[in-house]
C-alpha positions as CSV (number, residue, x, y, z in Angstrom):
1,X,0.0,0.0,0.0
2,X,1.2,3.7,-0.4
3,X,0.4,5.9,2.5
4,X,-1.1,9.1,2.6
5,X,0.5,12.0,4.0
6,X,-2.0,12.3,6.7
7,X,-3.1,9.2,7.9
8,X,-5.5,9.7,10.7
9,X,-7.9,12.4,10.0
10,X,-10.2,13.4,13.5
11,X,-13.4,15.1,14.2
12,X,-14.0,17.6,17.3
13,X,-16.9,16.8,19.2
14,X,-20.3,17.6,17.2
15,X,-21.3,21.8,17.2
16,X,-17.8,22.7,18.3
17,X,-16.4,25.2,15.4
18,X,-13.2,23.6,13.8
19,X,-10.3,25.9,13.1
20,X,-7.1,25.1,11.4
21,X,-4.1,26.7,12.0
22,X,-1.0,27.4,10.1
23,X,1.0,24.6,11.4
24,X,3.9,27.1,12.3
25,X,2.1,28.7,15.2
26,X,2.3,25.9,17.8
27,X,1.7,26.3,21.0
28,X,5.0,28.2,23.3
29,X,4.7,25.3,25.8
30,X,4.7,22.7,22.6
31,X,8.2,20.3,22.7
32,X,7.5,17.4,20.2
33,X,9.0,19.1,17.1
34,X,9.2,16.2,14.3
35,X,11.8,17.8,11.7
36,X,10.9,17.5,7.6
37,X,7.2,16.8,9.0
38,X,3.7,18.1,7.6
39,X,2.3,19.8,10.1
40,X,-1.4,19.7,10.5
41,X,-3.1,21.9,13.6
42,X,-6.3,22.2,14.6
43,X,-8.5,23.7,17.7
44,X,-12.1,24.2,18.7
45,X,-14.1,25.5,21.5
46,X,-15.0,29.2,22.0
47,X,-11.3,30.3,23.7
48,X,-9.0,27.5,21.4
49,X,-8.4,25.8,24.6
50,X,-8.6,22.2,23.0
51,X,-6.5,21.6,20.1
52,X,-4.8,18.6,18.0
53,X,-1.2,18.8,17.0
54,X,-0.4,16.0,14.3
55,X,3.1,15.6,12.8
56,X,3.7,13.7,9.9
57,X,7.0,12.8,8.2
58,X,7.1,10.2,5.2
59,X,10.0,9.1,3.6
60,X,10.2,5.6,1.5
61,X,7.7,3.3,2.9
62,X,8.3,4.9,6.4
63,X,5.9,6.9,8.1
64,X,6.6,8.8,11.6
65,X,3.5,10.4,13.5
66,X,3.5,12.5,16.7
67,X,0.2,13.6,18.0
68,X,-0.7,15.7,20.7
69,X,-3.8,16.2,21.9
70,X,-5.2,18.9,24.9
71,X,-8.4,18.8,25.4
72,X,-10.6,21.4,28.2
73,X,-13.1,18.9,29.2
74,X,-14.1,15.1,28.9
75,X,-14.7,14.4,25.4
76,X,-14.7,11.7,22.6
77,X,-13.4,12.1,19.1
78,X,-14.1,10.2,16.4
79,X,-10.8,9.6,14.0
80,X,-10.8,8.1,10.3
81,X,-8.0,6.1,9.4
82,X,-7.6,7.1,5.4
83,X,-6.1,3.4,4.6
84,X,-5.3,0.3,6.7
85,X,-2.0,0.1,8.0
86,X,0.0,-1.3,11.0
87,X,1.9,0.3,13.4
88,X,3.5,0.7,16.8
89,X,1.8,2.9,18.8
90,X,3.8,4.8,21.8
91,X,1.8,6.3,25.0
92,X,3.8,9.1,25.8
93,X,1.7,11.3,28.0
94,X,-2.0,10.5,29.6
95,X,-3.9,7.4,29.7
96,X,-7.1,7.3,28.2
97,X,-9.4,4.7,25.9
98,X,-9.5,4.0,22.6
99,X,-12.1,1.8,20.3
100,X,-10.3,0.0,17.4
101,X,-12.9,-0.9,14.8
102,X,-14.2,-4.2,14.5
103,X,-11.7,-5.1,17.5
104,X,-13.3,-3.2,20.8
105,X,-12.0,-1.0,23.7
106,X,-7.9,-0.3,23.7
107,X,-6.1,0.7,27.1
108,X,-3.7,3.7,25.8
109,X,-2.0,4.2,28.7
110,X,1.6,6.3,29.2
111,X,4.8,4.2,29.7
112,X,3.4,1.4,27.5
113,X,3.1,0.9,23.6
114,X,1.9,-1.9,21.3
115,X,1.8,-2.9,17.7
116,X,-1.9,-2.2,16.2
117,X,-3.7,-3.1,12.7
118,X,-6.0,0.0,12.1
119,X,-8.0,-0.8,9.8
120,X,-9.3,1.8,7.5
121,X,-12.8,3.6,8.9
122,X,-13.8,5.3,11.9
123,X,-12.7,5.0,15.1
124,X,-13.2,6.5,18.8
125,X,-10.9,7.8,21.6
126,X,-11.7,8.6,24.7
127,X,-10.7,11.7,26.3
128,X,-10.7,13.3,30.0
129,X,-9.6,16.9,30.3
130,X,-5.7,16.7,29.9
131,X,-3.1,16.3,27.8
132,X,-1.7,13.6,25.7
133,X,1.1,12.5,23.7
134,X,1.3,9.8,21.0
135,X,3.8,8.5,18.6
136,X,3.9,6.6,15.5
137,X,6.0,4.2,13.6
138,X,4.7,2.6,10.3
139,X,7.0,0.4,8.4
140,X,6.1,-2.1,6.3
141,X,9.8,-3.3,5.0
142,X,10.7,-3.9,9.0
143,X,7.4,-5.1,10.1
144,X,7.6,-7.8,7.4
145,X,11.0,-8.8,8.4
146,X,9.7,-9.3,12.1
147,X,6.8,-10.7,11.3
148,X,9.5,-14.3,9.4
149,X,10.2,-14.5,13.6
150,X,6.9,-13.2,15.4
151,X,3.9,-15.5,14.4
152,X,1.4,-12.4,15.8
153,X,3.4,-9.7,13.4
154,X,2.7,-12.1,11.1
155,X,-0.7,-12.0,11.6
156,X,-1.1,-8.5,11.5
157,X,0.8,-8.0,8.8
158,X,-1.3,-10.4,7.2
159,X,-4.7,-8.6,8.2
160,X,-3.3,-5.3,6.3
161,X,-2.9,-7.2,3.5
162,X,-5.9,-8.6,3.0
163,X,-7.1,-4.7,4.1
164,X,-9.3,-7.1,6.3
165,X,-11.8,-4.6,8.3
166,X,-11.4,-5.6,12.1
167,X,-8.6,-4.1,14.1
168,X,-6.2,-6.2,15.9
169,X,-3.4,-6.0,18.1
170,X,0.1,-7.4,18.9
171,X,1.4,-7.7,22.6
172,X,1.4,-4.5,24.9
173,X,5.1,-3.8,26.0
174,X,6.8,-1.6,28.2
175,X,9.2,1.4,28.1
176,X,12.8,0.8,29.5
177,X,15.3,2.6,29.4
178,X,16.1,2.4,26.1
179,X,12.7,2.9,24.9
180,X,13.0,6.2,26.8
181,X,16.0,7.1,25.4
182,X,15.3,6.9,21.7
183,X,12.5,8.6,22.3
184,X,14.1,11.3,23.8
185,X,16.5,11.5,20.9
186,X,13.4,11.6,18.7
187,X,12.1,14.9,20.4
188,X,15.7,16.3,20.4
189,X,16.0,16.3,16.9
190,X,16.3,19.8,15.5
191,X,15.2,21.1,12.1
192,X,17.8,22.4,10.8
193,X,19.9,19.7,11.4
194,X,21.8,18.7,8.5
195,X,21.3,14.9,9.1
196,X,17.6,15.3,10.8
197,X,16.2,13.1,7.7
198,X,19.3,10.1,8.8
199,X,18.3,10.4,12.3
200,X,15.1,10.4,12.2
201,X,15.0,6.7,10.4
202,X,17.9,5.3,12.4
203,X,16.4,5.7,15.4
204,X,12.8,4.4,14.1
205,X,14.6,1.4,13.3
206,X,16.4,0.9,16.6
207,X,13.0,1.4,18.3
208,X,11.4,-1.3,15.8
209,X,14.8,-3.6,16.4
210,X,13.9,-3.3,20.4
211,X,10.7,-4.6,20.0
212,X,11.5,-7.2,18.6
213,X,13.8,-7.9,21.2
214,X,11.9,-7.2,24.0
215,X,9.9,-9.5,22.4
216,X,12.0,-12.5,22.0
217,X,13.8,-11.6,25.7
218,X,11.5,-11.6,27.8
219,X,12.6,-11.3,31.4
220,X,11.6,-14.0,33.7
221,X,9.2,-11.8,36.2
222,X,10.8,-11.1,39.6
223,X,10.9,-8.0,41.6
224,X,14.5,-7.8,40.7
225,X,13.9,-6.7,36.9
226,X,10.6,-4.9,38.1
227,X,9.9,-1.3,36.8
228,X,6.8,0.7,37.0
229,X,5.8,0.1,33.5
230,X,5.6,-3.3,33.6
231,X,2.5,-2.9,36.8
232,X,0.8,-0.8,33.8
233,X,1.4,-3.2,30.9
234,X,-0.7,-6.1,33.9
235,X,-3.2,-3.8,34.2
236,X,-4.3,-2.6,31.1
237,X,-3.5,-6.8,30.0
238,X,-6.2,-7.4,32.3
239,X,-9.0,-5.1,32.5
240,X,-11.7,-7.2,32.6
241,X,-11.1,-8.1,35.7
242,X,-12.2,-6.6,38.8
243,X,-9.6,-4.8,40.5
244,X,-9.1,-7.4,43.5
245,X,-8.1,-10.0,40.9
246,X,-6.1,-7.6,39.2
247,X,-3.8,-6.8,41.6
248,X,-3.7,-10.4,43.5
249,X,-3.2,-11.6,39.6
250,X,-0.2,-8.8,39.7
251,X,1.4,-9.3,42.8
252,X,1.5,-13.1,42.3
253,X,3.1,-13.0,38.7
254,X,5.9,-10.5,39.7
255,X,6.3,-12.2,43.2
256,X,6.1,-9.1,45.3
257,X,3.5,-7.5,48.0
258,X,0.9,-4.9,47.3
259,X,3.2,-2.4,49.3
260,X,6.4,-3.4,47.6
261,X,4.0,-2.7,44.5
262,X,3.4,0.5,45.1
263,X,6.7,1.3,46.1
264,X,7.8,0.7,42.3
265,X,4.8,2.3,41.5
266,X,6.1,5.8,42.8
267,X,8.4,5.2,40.3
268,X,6.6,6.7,37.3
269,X,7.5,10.3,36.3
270,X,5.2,12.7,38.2
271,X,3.4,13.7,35.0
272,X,2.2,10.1,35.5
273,X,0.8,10.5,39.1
274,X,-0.9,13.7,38.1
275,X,-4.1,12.5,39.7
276,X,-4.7,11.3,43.5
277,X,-6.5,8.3,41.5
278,X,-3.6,7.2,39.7
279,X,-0.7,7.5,42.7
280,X,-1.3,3.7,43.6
281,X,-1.8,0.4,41.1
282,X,-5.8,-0.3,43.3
283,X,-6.4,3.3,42.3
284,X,-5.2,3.2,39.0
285,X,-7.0,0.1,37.6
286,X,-10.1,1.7,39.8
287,X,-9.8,4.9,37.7
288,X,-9.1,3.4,34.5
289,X,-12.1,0.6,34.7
290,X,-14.4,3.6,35.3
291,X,-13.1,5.5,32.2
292,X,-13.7,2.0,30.3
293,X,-17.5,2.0,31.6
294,X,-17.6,5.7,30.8
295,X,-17.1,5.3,27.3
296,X,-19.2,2.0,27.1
297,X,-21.9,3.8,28.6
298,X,-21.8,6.3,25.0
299,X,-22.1,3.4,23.4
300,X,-26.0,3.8,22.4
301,X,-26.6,0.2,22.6
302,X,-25.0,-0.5,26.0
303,X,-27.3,-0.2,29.2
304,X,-26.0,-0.2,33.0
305,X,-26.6,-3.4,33.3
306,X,-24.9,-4.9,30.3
307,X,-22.0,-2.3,31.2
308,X,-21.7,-3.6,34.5
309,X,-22.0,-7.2,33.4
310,X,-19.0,-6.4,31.1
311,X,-16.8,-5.3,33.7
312,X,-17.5,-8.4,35.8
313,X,-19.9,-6.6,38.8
314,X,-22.7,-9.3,39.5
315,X,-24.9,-6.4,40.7
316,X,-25.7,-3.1,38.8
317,X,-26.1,-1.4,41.8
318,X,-22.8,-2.0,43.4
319,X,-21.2,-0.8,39.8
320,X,-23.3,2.3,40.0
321,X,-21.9,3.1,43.7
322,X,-18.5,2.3,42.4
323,X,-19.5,4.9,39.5
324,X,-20.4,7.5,41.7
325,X,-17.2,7.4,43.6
326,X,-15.3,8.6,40.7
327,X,-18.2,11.0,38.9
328,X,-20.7,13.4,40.5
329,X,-23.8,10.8,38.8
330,X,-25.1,8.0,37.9
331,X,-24.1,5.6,34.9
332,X,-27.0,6.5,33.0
333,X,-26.6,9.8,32.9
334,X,-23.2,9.8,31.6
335,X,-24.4,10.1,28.6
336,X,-25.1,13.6,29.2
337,X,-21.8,14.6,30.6
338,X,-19.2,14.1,27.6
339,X,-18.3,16.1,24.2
340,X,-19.2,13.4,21.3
């Protein structure tokens, strides 16, 4: 397939007057600078106080996307995807929801990435008032190396051939330390740097080379290799359960205590713990299960009860108590309280 220059297109939140912006007047707070990238900006809302930063650089079968997203208050955007394609998908900043097509509800949460077929047609992401950061690698050459080793790259790579219509995706990883870096490097890059164009796909391909070597490496689970990261990559793994089998689930698969978890916890940048629900791993999968029956419960043919069912509560009314510890109503009015 070729791919277009612009391979996500999104859609404000229905009556909300869409502006776009010359995409060299960036916000004076904005770091993720992709050099030789198409720059396409957009805001709404009366004062501009949401807007969508998306950075595209293409270059021989390789396409590089950073998006950053800040939205004023909890909404949920519907994206296009102008052509199927496969790629690994980076959580820089925020954790939110996603709905792949044909596949269902996708944890995006920060400190965690995974390899996705998008397939082409409309999608949803979830948003609460925040910021977030995304980044994009799409390369079919490397992804169709991996995939002679990886029987799921295969897979995928197989479903955007076929331009099949239902999203999948690979295994959820974490970032190390190396992830970290290259990314780092990535957002470093400068513009007028004579080898930004070398750069740029060097350290794409060292990020797709990691992968595949966290995939093929990895580490027998024990509290001595444990990093923050990894708690988020169980969690999101295992949303459909409720949070007490979540985090016995956790604890036993890394070998540690609940305190010792959320000692490594602590870890995570503080941009990470920005919210008194997301300082402790129980709080965190708490938070993030309630977002998940949030956006379910947009979903026009998804009542309480099926919602609550879904998320493993035998009784709607305990899930609607749960509910209300996190949001100032019930579930069925949370319809009501979001930007679609």
């Amino acid at each position: 397939m070729t791919f277009l220059k612009v391979p996500l297109l999104f859609y404000p939140p229905r009556d909300e007057q869409l502006l776009t912006r010359p995409g060299s007047h960036l916000p004076d707070n904005f770091k993720w600078r992709i050099p030789l990238s198409e720059t396409h900006h957009i805001t709404w809302g009366g004062l501009q106080e949401n807007y969508l930063i998306q950075q595209v650089s293409a270059d021989e079968g390789r396409v590089l996307a950073s998006l950053c997203i800040h939205v004023a208050e909890r909404s949920l955007l519907s994206i296009k995807s102008t052509a199927a394609f496969n790629a690994i998908q980076y959580t820089i900043e925020g954790d939110t929801i996603a709905h792949l097509s044909g596949y269902g509800p996708l944890a995006l949460y920060s400190g965690t990435y995974t390899l996705q077929y998008v397939p082409e047609g409309i999608h949803e992401v979830f948003f609460e008032a925040g910021h977030y950061q995304f980044f994009y690698i799409m390369d079919e050459g490397l992804l169709a190396l991996l995939a002679k080793e990886h029987p799921e790259i295969a897979e995928l790579v197989t479903l955007q051939y076929k331009n099949h219509v239902s999203g999948q995706t690979g295994l959820r990883m974490h970032f190390d330390a190396t992830v970290d870096a290259l990314l780092r490097q990535v957002k470093n890059i400068r513009g007028n740097d004579i080898d930004a164009g070398f750069l740029l796909r060097s350290i794409s391909s060292q990020l797709l080379q990691h992968y595949h070597w966290q995939l093929k490496n990895t580490v027998p689970e024990s509290n001595t290799f444990l990093v923050p990261t990894k708690l988020k990559v169980f969690i999101a793994d295992h949303m459909h359960l409720v949070v007490a089998s979540i985090i016995a689930q956790m604890t036993a698969c890394f070998n540690i205590t609940p305190r010792q978890a959320c000692r490594c916890w602590k870890q995570l940048p503080v941009r990470a713990l920005d919210h008194p629900k997301k300082q402790a791993p129980r709080s965190f999968a708490m938070y993030m299960r309630m977002q998940l029956a949030f956006y379910l419960l947009t979903r026009p043919q998804l009542t309480v009860s099926t919602v609550a069912d879904m998320l493993g509560y035998g009784d709607a009314y305990i899930f609607s108590r749960n509910f209300r510890r996190f949001y100032p109503f019930p579930p069925g009015a949370a319809i009501h309280h979001i930007k679609k």
